[in-house]
N, C-alpha and C positions, 0 to 999 in steps of 0.2 A: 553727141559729143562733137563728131567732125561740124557740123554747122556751128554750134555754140562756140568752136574755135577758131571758126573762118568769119563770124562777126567780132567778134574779139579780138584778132589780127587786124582785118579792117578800120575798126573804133580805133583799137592801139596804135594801131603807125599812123593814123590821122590823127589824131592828137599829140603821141609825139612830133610828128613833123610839126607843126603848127606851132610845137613847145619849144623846139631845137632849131626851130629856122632861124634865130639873132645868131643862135650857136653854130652852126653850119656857116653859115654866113662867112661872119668873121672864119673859120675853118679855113673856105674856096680863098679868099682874099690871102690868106696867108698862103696856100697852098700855090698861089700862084705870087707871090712876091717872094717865093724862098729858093724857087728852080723853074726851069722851062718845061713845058708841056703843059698837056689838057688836066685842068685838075679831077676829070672824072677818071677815073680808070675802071673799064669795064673787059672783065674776064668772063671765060666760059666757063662752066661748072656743071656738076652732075646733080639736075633733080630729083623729083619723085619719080619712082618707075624707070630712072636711069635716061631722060629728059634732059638734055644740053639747053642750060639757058646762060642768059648773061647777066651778072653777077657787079651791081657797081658801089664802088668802095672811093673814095677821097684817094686821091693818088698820096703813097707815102715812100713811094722809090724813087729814084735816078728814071726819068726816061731811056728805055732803053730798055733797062732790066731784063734778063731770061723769065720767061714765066713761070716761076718755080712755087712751090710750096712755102709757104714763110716761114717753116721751122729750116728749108735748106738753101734761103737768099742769104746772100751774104751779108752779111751785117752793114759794111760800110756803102751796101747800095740804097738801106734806109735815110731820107733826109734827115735833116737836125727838126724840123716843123712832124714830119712821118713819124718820129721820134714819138713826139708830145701826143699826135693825134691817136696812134697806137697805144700807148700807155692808157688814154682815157678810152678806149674804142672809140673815138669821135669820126673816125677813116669809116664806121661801118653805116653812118646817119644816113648817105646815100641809098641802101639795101631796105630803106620803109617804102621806098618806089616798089620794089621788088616784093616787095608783102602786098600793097595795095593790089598790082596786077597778077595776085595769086601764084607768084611761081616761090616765096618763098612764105615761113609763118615767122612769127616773133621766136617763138621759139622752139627748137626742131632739133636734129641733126643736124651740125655744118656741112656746107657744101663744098664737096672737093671737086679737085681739077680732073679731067680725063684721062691722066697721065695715072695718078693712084689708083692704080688696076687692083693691087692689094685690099688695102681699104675698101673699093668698092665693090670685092669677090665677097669680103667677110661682110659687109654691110647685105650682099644681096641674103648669102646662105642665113643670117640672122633675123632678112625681114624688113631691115632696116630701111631700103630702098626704097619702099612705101609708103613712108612721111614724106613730106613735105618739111624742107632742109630749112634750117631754123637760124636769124641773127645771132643767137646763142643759144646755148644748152646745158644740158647737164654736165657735159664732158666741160667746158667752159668752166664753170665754176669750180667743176673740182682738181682743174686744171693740167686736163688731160690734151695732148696735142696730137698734129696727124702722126705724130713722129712714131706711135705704136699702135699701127692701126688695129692690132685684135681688140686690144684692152679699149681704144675708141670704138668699136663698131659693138661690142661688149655693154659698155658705157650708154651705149644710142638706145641699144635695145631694152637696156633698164627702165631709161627714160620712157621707151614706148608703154612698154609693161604700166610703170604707174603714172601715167600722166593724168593729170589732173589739170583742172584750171586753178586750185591753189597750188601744184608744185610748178605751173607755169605762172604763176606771180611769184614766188620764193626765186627761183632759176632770175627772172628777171632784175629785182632786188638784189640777187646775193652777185650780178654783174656789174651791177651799179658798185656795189662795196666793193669787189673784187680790183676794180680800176682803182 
């Protein structure tokens, strides 16, 4: 299984990328004609086994921004562009780099910040820490956020339990709608 997922993630983000580079594209162009700064914005995050990598997403804040959690940025520190890129996850296109160099998979656990000591206590005691932290997931679709980390770390492990390569096409698809 773990091989057939890590050709899977590789095939998958290289053909999305290749699918969403017009989409991207236009993305950075916008992302840099709406506010100053580098349109990449690259954060640390906690991987598998509890592994700090870096984590890159389409900038959709104010330069500047405290590096918080996105459930407790402030609202008005999202652009009016971060806005629209959020709504469709188009800010996450960047993180198929991150699939390809193996630190993340298409679909997994989200990866949090260093600072969520919580989350990543109950991620550990559950196991969870052991995937390989995912673009989207289960907790994703059914629209669970950091903001209650048992029920996510809860959620993660579900996920591990019955993962599949159909319920990682389903999870995939049902993010597509979900946007």
């Amino acid at each position: 299984m773990k091989a057939a997922k890590q050709i899977f993630d590789v095939a998958g983000a290289t053909l999305l990328l290749v699918v969403t580079s017009p989409v991207l594209l236009l993305a950075v162009l916008a992302v840099r004609a709406s506010s100053p700064g580098p349109v990449i914005f690259s954060q640390t995050r906690v991987g598998r086994g509890g592994v700090l990598f870096r984590c890159h997403k389409l900038r959709t804040m104010y330069q500047g921004t405290p590096s918080l959690p996105s459930h407790e940025a402030p609202a008005n520190a999202v652009t009016s562009v971060g806005k629209l890129l959020r709504k469709f996850k188009l800010d996450e296109l960047p993180q198929f780099w991150n699939v390809l160099k193996g630190e993340m998979s298409l679909v997994g656990p989200r990866p949090c910040l260093p600072t969520q000591t919580e989350l990543i206590e109950c991620r550990e005691r559950l196991g969870v820490s052991a995937a390989l932290p995912g673009i989207t997931g289960l907790a994703q679709i059914k629209g669970i956020d950091m903001s209650n980390p048992q029920l996510l770390a809860e959620t993660d492990a579900a996920y591990l339990k019955a993962a599949s390569f159909w319920l990682d096409l389903r999870i995939l698809v049902g993010t597509l709608y979900r946007s």
